[in-house]
C-alpha positions, -999 to +999 in steps of 0.1 A: +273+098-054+292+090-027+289+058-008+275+052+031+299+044+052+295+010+068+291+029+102+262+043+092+244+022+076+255-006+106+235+020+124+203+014+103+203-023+104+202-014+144+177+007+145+156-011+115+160-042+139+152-025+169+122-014+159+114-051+137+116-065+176+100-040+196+068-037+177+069-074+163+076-093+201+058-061+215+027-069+204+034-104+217+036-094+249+008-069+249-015-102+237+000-123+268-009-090+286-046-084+274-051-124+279-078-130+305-068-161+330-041-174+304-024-208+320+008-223+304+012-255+291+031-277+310+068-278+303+064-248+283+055-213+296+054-200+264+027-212+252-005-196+262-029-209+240-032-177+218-059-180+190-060-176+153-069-140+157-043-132+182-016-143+156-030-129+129-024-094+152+009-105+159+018-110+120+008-083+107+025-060+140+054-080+124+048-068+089+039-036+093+075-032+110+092-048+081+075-028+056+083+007+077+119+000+077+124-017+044+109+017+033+127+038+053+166+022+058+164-006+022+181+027+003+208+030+031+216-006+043+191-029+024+175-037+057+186-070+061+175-066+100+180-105+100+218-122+104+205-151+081+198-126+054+229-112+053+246-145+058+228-156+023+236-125+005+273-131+015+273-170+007+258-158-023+286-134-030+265-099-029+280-089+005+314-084+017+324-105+046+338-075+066+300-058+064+286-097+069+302-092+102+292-058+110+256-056+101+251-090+123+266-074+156+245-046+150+216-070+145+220-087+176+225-057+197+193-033+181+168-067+187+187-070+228+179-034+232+148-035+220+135-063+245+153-046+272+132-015+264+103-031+269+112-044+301+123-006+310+083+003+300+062-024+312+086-036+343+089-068+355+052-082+342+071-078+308+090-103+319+065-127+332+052-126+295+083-142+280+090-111+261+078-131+231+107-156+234+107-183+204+101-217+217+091-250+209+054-250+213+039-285+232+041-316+212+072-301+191+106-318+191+139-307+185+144-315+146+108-307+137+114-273+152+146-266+128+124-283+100+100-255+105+121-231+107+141-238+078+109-241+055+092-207+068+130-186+066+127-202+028+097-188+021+109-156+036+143-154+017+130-165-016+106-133-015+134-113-009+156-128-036+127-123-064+114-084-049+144-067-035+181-086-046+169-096-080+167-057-099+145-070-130+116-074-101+086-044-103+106-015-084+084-003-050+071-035-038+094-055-021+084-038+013+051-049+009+059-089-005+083-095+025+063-081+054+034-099+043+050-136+036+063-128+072+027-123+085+020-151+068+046-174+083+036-158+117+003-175+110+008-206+097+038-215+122+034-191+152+020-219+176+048-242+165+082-225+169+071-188+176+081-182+136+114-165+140+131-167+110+155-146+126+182-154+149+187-113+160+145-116+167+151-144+191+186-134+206+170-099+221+143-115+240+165-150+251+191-125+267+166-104+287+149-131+298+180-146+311+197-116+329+163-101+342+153-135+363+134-150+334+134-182+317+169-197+302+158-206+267+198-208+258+193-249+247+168-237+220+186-208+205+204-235+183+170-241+164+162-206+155+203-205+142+202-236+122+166-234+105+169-200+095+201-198+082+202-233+064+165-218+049+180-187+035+210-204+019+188-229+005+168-200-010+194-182-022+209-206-041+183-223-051+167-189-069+198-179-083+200-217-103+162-207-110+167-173-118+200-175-138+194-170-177+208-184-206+247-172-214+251-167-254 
């Protein structure tokens, strides 16, 4: 059979991602929306005291994303949607550096369009929301913000070594495994970081933010770069040592 071209399946990763950010920071937005007399915190405009239930909403919104594309593109492209997933499958040498590169620009742009879109639907009051913007959440510094993220991207990369990389996992399930550890990072972490795990989830809404007259979040991106990345390698490796069997 032949192979996909790496045109193509660049394609999927931006649609798989555009649709990952829409419905996932979507339904952020909706919540900020639907959220009678919400006041920000001061200092931080991004967090509007959403409940337990909200996030739960928001998590699963994020799953059921993941699952849908994982089902529909993880034949085609392996739906990495994430650049610190296919960073760890290339450390990991399971991904050509030349595709590394490709799948991540394609990444970035399918999450920019994707907040942009929303913008283009809800107009300006999108904007006011934050677009569902990752951001330190009040009484969050700097290094415990890249902590978090690095333990919740672990949790998400080790699910995805042991269900989709690893082929002597149950076939049919990895869909389901990752886009429910991501709800359940949503949960867990949502009010402290925003739980990217993804530095294509939080590019698309930084950059519309910042050219439509909306917050500049640029001096946080670093956080949702370094945590998620160092996470997933840390992952990687770390089930692959696990993992390995005996030679002989």
């Amino acid at each position: 059979m032949a192979e996909i071209s790496l045109f193509k399946r660049s394609i999927a990763e931006l649609i798989g991602t555009y649709v990952l950010v829409f419905l996932g920071t979507g339904s952020v937005v909706t919540t900020v929306l639907l959220f009678q007399g919400w006041t920000p915190y001061p200092d931080n405009n991004f967090n509007v005291g959403i409940d337990i239930a909200a996030w739960l909403t928001i998590g699963m919104a994020f799953a059921i994303a993941i699952i849908a594309m994982i089902y529909a593109f993880g034949h085609i492209s392996g739906t990495h949607i994430n650049p610190a997933v296919s960073i760890a499958l290339w450390a990991t040498k399971r991904f050509p550096a030349s595709d590394m590169v490709s799948y991540i620009v394609a990444q970035l742009i399918g999450a920019s369009l994707a907040s942009f879109t929303i913008v283009a639907i809800l107009g300006q009051r999108a904007v006011g929301t934050g677009l569902g913007a990752t951001a330190m959440f009040s009484g969050v510094n700097y290094g415990q913000a890249i902590l978090c993220e690095t333990i919740a991207t672990f949790f998400l990369m080790l699910t995805i070594m042991g269900t989709a990389v690893d082929k002597r996992a149950p076939a049919g399930f990895a869909g389901l495994a990752i886009g429910l550890v991501v709800a359940a990072d949503i949960i867990v972490v949502g009010n402290i970081t925003g739980s990217s795990l993804n530095p294509a989830r939080t590019f698309g809404p930084y950059l519309a933010e910042f050219l439509l007259g909306g917050s500049n979040l640029w001096w946080q991106f670093p956080i949702y770069i370094i945590g998620p990345i160092a996470g997933a390698l840390l992952a990687a490796f770390l089930y692959d040592y696990v993992a390995q069997t005996k030679q002989g």
